[in-house]
N, C-alpha and C positions, 0 to 999 in steps of 0.2 A: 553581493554575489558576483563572483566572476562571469561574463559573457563564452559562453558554450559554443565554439564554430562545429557543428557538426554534419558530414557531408552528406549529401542526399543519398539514401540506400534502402534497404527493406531489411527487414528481421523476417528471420523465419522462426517464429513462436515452435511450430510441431518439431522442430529440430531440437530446439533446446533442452536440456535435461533438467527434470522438475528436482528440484531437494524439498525435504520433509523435514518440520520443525515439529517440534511438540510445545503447544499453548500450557496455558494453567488448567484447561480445558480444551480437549480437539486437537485437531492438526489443522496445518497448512502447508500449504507447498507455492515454491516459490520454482520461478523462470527466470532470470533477471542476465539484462546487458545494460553492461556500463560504459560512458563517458566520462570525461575528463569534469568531474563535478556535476556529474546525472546518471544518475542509474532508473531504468527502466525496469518496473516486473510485472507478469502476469499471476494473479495470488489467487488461490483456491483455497477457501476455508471449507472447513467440516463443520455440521451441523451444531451448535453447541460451542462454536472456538470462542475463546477469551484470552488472547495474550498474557504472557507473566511478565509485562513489563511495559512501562513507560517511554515510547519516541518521543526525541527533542527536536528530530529532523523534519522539517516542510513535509507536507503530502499532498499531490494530486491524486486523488479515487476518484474512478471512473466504473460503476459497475456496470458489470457488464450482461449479469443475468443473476437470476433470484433477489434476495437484500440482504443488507449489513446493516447493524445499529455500530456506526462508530461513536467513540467516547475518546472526551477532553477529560486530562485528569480534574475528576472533582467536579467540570465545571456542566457542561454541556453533554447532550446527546442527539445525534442525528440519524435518523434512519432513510436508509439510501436505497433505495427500489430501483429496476433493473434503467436502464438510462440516463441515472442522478450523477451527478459529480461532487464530489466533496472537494475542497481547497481548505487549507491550514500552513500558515508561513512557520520558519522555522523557530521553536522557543517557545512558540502561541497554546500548543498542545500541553504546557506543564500548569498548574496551578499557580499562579501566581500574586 
């Protein structure tokens, strides 16, 4: 992975404009600022979301309030209550 110089600054989350995905189930909404090989987002699922697809990309999850059950393809399942952090390198997330 490339080394990231990124300058000390603040995000303002309430500024940012949310978009809206549709799951295989639910929605989510996303807030996201990117870097030069990082992207940051703020995610809101609905009750019931299930994505219609498989990330191969790294993930840092941080909830932040209520839970998530994330899922490895196939492999694992974790459920994240409000405080947890999940980490997953990039690739790790596919069945392999």
């Amino acid at each position: 992975m490339n080394n990231v110089n990124i300058p000390l600054q603040s995000i303002n989350w309430t500024k940012m404009p949310k978009v809206e995905y549709q799951g295989e189930t639910g929605i989510v909404t996303w807030k996201t600022t990117e870097f030069n090989g990082l992207r940051l987002r703020i995610v809101e699922y609905s009750a019931g979301y299930k994505a219609g697809h498989w990330c191969q990309k790294g993930h840092i999850v941080h909830c932040i309030e209520g839970e998530v059950i994330n899922e490895l393809e196939g492999k694992e399942f974790s459920l994240l209550q409000q405080g947890m952090t999940d980490i997953v390198s990039d690739d790790l997330s596919l069945n392999q």
